[in-house]
C-alpha positions in Angstrom: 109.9 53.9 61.2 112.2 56.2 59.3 115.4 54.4 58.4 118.9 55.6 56.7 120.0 52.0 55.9 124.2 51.9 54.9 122.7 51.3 51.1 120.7 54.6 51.3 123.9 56.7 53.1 125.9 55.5 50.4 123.7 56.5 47.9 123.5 59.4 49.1 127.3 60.4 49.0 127.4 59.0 45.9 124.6 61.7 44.3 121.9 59.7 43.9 119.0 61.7 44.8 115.2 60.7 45.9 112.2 62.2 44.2 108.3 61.8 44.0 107.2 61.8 40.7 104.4 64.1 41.7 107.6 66.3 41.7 108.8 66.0 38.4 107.4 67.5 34.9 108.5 64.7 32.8 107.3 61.8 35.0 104.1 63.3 35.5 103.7 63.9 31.6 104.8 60.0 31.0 102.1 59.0 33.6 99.6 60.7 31.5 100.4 59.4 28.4 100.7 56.0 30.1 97.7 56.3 32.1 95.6 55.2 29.2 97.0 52.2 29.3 97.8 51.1 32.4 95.4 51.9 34.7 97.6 55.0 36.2 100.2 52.2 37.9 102.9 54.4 36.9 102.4 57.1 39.0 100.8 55.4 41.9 102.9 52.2 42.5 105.9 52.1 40.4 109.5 53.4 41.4 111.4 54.6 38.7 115.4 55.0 38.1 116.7 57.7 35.7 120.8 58.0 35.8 121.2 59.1 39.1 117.7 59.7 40.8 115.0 57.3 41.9 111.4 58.4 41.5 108.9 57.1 44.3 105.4 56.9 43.5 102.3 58.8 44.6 101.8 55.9 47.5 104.8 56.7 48.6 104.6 59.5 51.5 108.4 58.8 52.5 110.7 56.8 50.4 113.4 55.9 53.8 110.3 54.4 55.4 111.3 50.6 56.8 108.3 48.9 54.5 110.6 50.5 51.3 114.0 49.6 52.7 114.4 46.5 50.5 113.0 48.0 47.0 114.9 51.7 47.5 118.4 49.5 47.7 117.4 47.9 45.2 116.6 50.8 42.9 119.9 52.1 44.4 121.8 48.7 43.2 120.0 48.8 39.6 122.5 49.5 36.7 121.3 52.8 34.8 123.1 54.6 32.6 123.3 58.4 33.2 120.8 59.6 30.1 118.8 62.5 30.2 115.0 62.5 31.6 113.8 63.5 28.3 115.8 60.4 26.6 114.3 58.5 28.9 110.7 59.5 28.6 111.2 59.3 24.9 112.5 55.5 24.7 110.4 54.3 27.6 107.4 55.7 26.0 107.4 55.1 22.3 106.6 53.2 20.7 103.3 52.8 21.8 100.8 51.4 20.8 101.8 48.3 23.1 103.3 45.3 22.3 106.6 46.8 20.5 108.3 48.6 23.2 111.8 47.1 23.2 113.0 50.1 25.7 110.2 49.7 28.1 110.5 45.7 28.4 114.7 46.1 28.7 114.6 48.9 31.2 111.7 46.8 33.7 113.1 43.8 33.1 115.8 43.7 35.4 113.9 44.6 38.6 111.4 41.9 38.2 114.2 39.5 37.6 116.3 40.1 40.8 113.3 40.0 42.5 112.2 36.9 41.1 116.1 35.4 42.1 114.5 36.2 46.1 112.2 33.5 45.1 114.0 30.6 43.9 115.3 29.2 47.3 111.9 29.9 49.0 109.5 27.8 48.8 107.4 30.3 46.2 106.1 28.3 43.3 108.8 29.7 40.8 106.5 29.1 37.8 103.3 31.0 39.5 105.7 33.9 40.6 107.1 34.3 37.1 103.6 34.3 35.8 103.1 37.5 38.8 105.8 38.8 37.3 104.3 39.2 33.7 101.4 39.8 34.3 102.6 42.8 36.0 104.7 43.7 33.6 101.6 43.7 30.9 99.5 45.4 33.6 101.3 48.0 34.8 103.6 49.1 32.0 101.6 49.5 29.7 102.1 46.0 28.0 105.5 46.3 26.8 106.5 42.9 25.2 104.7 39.9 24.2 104.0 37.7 27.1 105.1 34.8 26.2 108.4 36.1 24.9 108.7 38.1 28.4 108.1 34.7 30.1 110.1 33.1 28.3 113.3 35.2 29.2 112.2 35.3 32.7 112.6 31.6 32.8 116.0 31.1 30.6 117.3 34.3 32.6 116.8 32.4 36.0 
C-alpha cells in the first residue's frame, strides 16, 4: 500500500525530493567504485541522504510504500547539511582503501544509531544488535572504520 505519511507531506513542502539511485550519475558512479568492496550493497539496499534529496536503492520499486514508511522519515528526520553531490561522493568515497574513511563512518553513523535507540527498550539483546549494526557497517560500506572503535562508539553513544 502506497502511503503519504504527515513526515513524507512535510518533506515534501519542505523540498526534499525522492530519487532512485539508478537515477542519478554520481550515485551510480560511487556504487561502482564501491562495488569492489562491498558486495554492490550500495546500490541495492542502502538509502542515501545528500542535502535535500534521499536516494532509494535498486530494491526499492516505490519509496512511499508502507514497508519503507519508518526508514523514509527517518532519512527525512536525518541532519545533512546542504553540500554538493560531487562533495559528497568525494568525502564518502575517499579515502579508500578501507579502514580510514573518517567521512564514510561519520555520515552512516547516525542512522545505525537511532535505529539502534528502537532497540533499547525492546527486549533485543542490545549487545547482539550493536554487533548487527557493525557488522553492517563493515559489510555494506565498504569497511569504513575499525570495528572495534565503531563498536565502541555505538555503545558510549547509547
Amino acid at each position: 500500500m502506497i502511503i503519504d505519511s504527515p513526515e513524507i507531506m512535510k518533506a515534501r513542502a519542505r523540498g526534499i525530493k525522492f530519487v532512485s539511485k539508478e537515477d542519478s550519475l554520481v550515485m551510480r558512479f560511487v556504487g561502482w567504485v564501491l562495488g569492489f568492496l562491498d558486495k554492490g550493497f550500495f546500490m541495492r539496499l542502502l538509502w542515501s541522504r545528500v542535502g535535500k534529496t534521499i536516494y532509494y536503492p535498486m530494491s526499492v520499486t516505490h519509496p512511499f510504500l508502507e514497508e519503507y514508511s519508518d526508514l523514509a522519515e527517518t532519512m527525512i528526520q536525518a541532519e545533512c547539511k546542504d553540500i554538493p553531490l560531487w562533495l559528497w561522493a568525494v568525502l564518502y568515497l575517499f579515502p579508500l582503501p578501507a579502514y580510514c574513511s573518517w567521512f564514510r563512518w561519520r555520515m552512516e553513523r547516525r542512522f545505525y544509531l537511532d535505529g539502534l535507540r528502537k532497540y533499547r527498550n525492546s527486549r533485543v539483546h542490545l549487545p547482539s544488535a550493536i554487533q548487527a549494526a557493525v557488522d553492517a557497517l563493515w559489510e555494506c560500506h565498504a569497511r569504513p572504520w575499525p570495528r572495534r572503535w565503531m563498536q565502541r562508539w555505538l555503545e558510549r553513544s547509547l
